[in-house]
C-alpha positions as CSV (number, residue, x, y, z in Angstrom):
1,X,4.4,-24.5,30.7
2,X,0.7,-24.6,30.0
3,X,-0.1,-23.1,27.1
4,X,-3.8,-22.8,27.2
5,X,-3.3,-20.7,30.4
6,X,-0.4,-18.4,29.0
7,X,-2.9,-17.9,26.4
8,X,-5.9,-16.5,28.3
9,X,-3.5,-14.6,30.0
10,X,-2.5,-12.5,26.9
11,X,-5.7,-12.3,26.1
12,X,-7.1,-10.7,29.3
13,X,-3.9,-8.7,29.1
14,X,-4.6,-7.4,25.4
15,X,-8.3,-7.1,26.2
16,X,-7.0,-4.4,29.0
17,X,-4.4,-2.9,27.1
18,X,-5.9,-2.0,24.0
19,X,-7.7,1.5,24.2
20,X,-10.8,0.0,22.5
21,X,-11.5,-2.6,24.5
22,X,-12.2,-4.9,22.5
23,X,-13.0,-8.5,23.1
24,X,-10.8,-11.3,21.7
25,X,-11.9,-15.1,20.7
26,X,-9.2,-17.9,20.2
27,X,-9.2,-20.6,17.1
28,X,-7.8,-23.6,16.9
29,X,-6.2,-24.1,14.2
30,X,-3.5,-27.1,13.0
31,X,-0.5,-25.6,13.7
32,X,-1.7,-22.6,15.2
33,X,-3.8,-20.4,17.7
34,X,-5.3,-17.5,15.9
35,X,-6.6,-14.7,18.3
36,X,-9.2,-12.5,16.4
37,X,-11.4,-9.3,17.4
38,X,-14.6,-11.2,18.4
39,X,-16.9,-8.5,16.7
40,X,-15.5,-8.9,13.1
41,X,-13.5,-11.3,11.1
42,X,-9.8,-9.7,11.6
43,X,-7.1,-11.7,13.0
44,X,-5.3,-9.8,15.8
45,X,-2.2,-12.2,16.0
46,X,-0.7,-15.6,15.7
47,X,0.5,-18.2,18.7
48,X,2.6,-21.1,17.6
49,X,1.4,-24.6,19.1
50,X,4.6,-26.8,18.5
51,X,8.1,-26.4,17.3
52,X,7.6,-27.2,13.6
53,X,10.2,-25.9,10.5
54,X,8.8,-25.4,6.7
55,X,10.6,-23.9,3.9
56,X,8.5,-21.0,3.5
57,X,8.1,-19.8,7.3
58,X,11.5,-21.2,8.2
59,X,11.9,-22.7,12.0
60,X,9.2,-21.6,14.7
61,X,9.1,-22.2,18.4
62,X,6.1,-23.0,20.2
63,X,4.5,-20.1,21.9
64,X,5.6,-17.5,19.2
65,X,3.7,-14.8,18.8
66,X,3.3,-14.2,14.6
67,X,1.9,-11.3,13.2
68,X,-0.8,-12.3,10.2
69,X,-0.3,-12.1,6.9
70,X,-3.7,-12.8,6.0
71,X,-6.6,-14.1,8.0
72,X,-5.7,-18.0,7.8
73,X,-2.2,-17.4,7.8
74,X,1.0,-15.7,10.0
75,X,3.9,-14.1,8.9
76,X,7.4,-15.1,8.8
77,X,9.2,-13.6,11.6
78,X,8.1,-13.5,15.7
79,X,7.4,-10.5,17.2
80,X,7.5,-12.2,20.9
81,X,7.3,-15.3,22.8
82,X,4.0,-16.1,24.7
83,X,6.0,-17.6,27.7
84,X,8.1,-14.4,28.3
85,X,5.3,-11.3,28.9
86,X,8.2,-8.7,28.9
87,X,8.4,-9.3,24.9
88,X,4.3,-8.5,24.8
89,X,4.6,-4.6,25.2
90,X,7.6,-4.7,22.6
91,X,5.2,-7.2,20.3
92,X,2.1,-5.6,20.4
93,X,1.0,-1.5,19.8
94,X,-1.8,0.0,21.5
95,X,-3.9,-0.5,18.1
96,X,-2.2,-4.0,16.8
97,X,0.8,-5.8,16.1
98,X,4.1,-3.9,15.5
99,X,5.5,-4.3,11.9
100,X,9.2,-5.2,11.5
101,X,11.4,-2.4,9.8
102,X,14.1,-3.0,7.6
């Protein structure tokens, strides 16, 4: 699957979805895709680019969608896959991404 496609899907699809309308720009990072709110400096979510493991995030897939931690990096867990869009309305709220309860 083509990622660079999925990933202007999900973002015309959060671009609709979101009450606010706001609109999203995509960075390429090393191991990552961060999608921010174009008008300020928040990152809205992470996508994962290739299957990579590290001892602090553990194993990720690519096209996981990571919630951020901070703005230059994601948390541990995946909220959704970016290859699957019936896991995007359980991954994302009307107003950001949902947070995991314990």
């Amino acid at each position: 699957m083509d990622i660079e496609l999925e990933m202007k899907n999900l973002v015309n699809w959060l671009t609709e979805y979101r009450p606010m309308q706001k609109s999203f720009i995509v960075h390429n990072m090393k191991r990552y895709y961060r999608i921010a709110c174009k008008d300020g400096n928040s990152a809205f979510c992470f996508v994962v680019k290739e299957d990579f493991e590290t001892k602090t995030l553990g194993k990720m897939k690519k096209g996981d969608l990571l919630c951020p931690a901070t703005w230059s990096n994601p948390t541990r867990h995946a909220r959704g896959l970016l290859f699957d869009k019936s896991t995007w309305n359980n991954a994302f709220t009307e107003y950001g991404m949902k947070m995991l309860r314990s």
